[in-house]
N, C-alpha and C positions, 0 to 999 in steps of 0.2 A: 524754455528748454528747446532749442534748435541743433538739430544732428544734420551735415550735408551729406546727403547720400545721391547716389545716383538711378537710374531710372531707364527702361529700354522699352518703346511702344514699341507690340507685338502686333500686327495685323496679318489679315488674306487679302493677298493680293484680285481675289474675285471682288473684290469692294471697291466704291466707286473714289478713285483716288483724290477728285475735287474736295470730297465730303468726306474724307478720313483727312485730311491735311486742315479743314474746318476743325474737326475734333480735336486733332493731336494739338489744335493752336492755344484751344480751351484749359484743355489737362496741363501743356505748358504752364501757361501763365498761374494755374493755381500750386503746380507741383515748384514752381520756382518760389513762389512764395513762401514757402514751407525750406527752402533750400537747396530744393530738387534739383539735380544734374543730367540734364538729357548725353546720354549716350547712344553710341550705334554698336552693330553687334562687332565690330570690329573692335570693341574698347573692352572686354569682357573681365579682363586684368587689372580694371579701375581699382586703386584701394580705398573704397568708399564701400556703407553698406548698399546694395542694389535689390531694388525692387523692379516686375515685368508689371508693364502697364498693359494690360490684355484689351485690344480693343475690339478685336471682334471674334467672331466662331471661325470656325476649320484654323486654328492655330494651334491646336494641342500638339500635334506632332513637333510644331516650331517652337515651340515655350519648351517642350523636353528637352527636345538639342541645346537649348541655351543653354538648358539647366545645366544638362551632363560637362557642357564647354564649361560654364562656369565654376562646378565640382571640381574639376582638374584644376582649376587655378586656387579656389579658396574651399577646401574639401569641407565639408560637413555645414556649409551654411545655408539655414534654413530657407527655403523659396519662396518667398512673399509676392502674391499677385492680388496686384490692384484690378477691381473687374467694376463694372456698370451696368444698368439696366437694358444700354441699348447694342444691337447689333451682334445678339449672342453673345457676348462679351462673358459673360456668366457662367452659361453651360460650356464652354471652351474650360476657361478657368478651375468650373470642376472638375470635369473630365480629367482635366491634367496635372490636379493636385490628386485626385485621386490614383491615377496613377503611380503618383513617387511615394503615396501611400502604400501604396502597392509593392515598393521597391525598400521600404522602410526607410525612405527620407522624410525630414521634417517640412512643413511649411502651411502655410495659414492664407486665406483669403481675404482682402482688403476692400469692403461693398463700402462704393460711394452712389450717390445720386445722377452727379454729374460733375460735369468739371468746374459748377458751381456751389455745388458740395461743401460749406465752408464746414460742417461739422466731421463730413465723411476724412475731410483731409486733413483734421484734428489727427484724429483715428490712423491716418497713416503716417501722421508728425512722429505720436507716440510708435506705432510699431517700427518704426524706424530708428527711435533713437532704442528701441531693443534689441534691435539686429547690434547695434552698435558698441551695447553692450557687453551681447554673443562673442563680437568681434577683441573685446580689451579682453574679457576673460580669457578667451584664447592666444594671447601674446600676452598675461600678465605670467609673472614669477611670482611664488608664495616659497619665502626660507621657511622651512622646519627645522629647529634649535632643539636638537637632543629628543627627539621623536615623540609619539605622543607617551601620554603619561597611561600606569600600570592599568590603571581602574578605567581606562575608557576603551570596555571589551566590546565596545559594539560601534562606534566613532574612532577607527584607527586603519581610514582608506590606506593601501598604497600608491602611491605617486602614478603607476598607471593606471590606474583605478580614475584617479582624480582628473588626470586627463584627458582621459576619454572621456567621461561624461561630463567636465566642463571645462575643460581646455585651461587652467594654468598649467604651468611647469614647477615640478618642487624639487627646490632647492636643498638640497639636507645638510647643515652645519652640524658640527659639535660646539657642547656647552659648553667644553672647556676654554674655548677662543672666546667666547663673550667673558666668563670667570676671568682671566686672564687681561684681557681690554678693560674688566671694570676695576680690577687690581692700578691697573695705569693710571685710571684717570687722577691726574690734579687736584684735590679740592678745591684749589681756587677758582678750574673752573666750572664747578657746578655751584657756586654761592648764591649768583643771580636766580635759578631755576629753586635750587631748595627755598630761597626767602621769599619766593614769589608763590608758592605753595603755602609758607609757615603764614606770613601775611595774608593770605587772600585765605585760610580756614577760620570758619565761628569758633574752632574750637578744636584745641592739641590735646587730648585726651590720655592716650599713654604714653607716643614717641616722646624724644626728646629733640632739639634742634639737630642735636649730632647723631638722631637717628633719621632724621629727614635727610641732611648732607646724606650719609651712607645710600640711602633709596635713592638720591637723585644723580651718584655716582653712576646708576644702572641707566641711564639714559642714555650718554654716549657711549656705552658699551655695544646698547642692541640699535640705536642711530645708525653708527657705521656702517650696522652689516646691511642699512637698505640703499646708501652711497656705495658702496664697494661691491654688492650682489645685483643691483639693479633692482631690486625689489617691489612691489606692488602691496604684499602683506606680509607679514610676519608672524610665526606660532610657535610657542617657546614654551617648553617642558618646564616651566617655571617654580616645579617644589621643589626640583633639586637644585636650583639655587639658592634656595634658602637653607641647603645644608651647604653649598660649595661658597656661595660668598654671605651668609649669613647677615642678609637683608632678604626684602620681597623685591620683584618688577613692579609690583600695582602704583607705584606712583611712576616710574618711566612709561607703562603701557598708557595709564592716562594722558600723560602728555605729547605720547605717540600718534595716539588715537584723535587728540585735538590739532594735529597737525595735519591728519588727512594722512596718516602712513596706518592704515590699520592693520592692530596687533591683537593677535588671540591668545589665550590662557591655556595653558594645559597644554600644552601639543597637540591640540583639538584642530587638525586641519578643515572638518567639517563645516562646523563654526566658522571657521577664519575663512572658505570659501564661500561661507554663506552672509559673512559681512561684509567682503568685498563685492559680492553680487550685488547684495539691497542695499549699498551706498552708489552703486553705480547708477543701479535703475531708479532710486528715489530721489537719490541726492539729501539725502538724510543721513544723519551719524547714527552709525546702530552701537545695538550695548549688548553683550552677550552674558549669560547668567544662567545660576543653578534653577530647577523650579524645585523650592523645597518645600512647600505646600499645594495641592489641591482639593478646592472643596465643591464637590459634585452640583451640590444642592445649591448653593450659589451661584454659580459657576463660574470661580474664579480662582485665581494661578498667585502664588507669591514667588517671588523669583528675588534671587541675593549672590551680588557677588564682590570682591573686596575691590575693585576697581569698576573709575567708572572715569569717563572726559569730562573735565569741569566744566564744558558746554552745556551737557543734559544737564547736569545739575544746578537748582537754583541755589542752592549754598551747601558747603563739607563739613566734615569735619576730619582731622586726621585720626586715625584708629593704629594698631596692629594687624596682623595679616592674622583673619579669623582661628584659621587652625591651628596657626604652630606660633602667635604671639609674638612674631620675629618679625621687625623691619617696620614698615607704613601701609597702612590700605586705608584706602576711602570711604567714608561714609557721607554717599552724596545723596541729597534731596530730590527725589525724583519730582518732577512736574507733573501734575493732573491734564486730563484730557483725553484725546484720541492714540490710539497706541496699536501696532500691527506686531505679532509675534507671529516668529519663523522657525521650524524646524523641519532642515534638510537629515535623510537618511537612506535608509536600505543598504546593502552588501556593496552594491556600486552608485550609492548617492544619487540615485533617481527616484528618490519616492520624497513627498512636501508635504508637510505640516503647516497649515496659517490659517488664524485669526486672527479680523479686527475686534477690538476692545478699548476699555476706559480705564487710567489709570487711578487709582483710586486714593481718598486718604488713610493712611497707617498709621500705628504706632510701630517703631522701631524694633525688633527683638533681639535681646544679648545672645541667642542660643544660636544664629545664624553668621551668612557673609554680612559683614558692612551694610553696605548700599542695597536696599531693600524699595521693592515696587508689587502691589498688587492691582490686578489687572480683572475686572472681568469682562470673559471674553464674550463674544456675541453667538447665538444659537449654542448648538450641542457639541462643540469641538471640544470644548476642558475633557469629558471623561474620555476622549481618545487617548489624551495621553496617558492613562491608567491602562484601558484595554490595550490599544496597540503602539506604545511609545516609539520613537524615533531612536533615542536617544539620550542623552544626559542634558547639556547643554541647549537653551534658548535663546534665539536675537529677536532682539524687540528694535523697533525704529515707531519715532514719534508720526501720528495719522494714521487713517485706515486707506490701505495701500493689498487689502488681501484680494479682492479683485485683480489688482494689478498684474499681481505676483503669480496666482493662479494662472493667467492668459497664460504670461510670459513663460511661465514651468513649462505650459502644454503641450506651447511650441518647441522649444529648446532645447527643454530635457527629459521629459516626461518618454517612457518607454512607448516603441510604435510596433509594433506585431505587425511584419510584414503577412499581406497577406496572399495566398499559393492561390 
C-alpha cells in the first residue's frame, strides 16, 4: 500500500544551514522511499496529501502560516507533522499542533527516530495513505435512491450533515427512474449474469430460474445510475421495490458490491458512508448487516442480512428476501477467523463503534436474514451496543483493523472542543 504525497521541510533559519541541508538529505532519501514529494512553500496547491516535516524549534509560527495558506486551498485537511528527536524538532511540533487544537483543527503528530527510522516511516506510509483517504471521501458522491427507509429513526443524516463531517456529496434520485430502467431491461441481457448466480449456488432453495432473471434484471437498473451520476456508492430505499417492481436488489447489490461499486441497503446512508470509508482504508470488502442477537455473557453479536458479495462468501445458496418472500437473497457462507465490526453514529455522525473479533462457527436460523455470521468480539465492547447503541445496521470487514480505525476516527472525525 503506497499513497504519493507530498512533504514541506520546515526549519529556523538560526540553524546552521551546512547541518540542516545534511538532514533534510536523510529525511529525503527515506521520505522518497515511501513516495514522498519534496515541495517548497511556493507549491502549497499540490493536489497530493501533504505532510510539514518539522525540522527544528522556533518554527511554530511558520508551520501555522503554512497551515492557514494551505486551509485556504484544501479546507478542512487535517495537519500532519513529521517531528524527531533532534533540534527541538518536537516541542516546535507540539507547540503548534496544539495550537490548531486550540482553533479546533484537526491534525496528529508523526515521531520518527530519524531519517533512518525504517519503522517511524512505516507509520507515516500509513498516516498518509489516510490523509488520502480524508481526501476521496471528500470528492466522493454517494446517490441516495428514494431516501432512507421509515424505521431508520436514528440513521437518517441529511446530505449536509454528511458532508460536513465526512465530505461526500449526496446525490438524491427517485425510485421511480430505477423502477422504470428495470421495466427496460432485455432479458436477453441479463441471461449470462442470472446463470452465473443459478450455477455457481450449492443450492436454489425457493426462487425459481425466472425468479433469478427477474433479480438480475435489477442490476442494470441501479449500474447505470453509478455511469451516469458519477458515483463512488450507492443507497437504495430497497423495500419499496419490492412492492414497485416486485423482485428484491439483494442479488444486484451483491454483484455491485463484487465489482467494487459499493451498495447499501435501506437508504442507510450511514452505513453506506461507513463502507466506503473501511474499504478505502483497508482495502477490504465490507458486509453490512442487522445485529439480531446479542449475548452479554459470551460476548458475542450475530448479525444477518439477505445480501452479501460472493467474494466473502465460501459458498450460497439462493433464498427469498427474508421478510416479504419476494425475489432472491442470499444465503452466503461466512468465513471463520479475524473480523473488525463498525458502527458509525451520533446526530452528525461523529461518534464510532469498533471491535475486533472472530468469526465463529453457526448453525443457520430460519427466523432471521439469509446470510448469518456470529462474531465474538474482543474485551467489553458487545454490551455497548445494548446500553448505548449507534444504530441499527453493522459493517464488519475481514481482520482486526479496530486499532486502525480508531487512530484514523481521532484524527478525522472525531469532535475537537476548541479550546478559549
Amino acid at each position: 500500500m503506497t499513497t504519493e504525497f507530498a512533504y514541506l521541510p520546515v526549519a529556523s533559519s538560526l540553524h546552521d544551514e551546512a547541518a540542516l541541508d545534511r538532514l533534510v538529505a536523510g529525511f529525503d532519501r527515506s521520505l522518497e522511499d515511501i513516495d514522498g514529494r519534496r515541495i517548497s512553500a511556493g507549491e502549497l496547491d499540490v493536489a497530493l496529501p501533504l505532510v510539514f516535516l518539522t525540522l527544528t524549534g522556533g518554527t511554530e509560527r511558520r508551520l501555522l502560516d503554512l497551515w492557514a495558506t494551505r486551509q485556504g486551498l484544501v479546507p478542512g485537511e487535517p495537519a500532519h507533522l513529521i517531528a524527531h528527536p533532534a533540534q527541538n524538532a518536537l516541542p516546535a511540533a507540539m507547540e503548534a499542533l496544539a495550537r490548531l487544537h486550540q482553533l479546533g483543527a484537526r491534525g496528529r503528530i508523526l515521531m520518527v527516530r530519524g531519517p533512518t527510522d525504517a519503522d517511524g516511516f512505516v507509520r507515516v506510509r500509513d498516516a498518509v495513505h489516510g490523509l488520502a483517504v480524508w481526501r476521496f471521501l471528500h470528492a466522493a458522491r454517494i446517490g441516495l435512491v428514494g431516501g432512507p427507509s421509515d424505521w431508520l429513526v436514528a440513521s437518517s443524516p441529511s446530505g449536509e450533515d454528511v458532508r460536513r463531517t465526512w465530505g461526500p456529496s449526496i446525490v438524491q434520485m427517485d425510485i421511480e427512474q430505477v423502477v422504470r430502467r428495470f421495466e427496460e431491461v432485455p432479458a436477453a441481457s441479463i441471461q449470462a449474469l442470472a446463470g452465473t448466480f443459478s450455477r455457481g449456488a450449492a443450492e436454489m432453495v425457493e426462487p425459481g430460474r425466472h425468479d433469478v432473471r427477474e433479480a438480475a434484471r435489477m442490476y442494470p437498473a441501479l449500474r447505470d445510475l453509478f455511469d451516469r451520476e458519477r458515483l463512488d456508492a450507492l443507497s437504495v430505499r430497497c423495500f419499496d421495490l419490492l412492492a414497485k417492481a416486485h423482485t428484491s436488489s439483494c442479488l444486484a447489490f451483491a454483484e455491485l458490491n463484487d465489482e467494487g461499486l459499493l451498495t447499501g441497503c435501506e437508504g442507510d446512508l450511514v452505513s453506506t458512508v461507513a463502507m466506503l470509508w473501511l474499504g478505502q482504508l483497508t482495502s477490504q470488502m465490507p458486509w453490512m448487516a442487522n445485529p439480531a442477537y446479542v449475548d452479554v455473557d459470551l460476548g458475542t453479536v450475530r448479525l444477518a442480512h439477505c445480501t452479501v458479495p460472493r467474494s466473502l462468501a465460501g459458498s450460497y445458496r439462493l433464498r427469498t428476501h427474508f421478510e416479504s418472500g419476494i425475489g432472491v437473497g442470499i444465503s452466503g457462507d461466512m468465513p471463520l477467523g479475524n473480523v473488525t465490526l463498525v458502527r458509525v453514529g451520533g446526530v452528525y455522525m461523529d461518534q464510532l463503534w469498533v471491535s475486533d473479533g472472530e468469526s465463529l462457527p453457526i448453525e443457520v436460523r430460519e427466523d432471521l436474514c439469509r446470510t448469518q455470521m456470529e462474531v465474538r468480539l474482543h474485551g467489553t465492547r458487545v454490551g455497548e451496543l445494548l446500553e448505548r447503541p449507534l444504530g441499527n445496521h453493522i459493517v464488519s470487514i475481514r481482520g482486526h483493523h479496530a486499532a486502525r480505525i480508531e487512530e484514523w476516527w481521532r484524527t478525522m472525525i472525531a469532535p475537537v472542543a476548541p479550546v478559549g
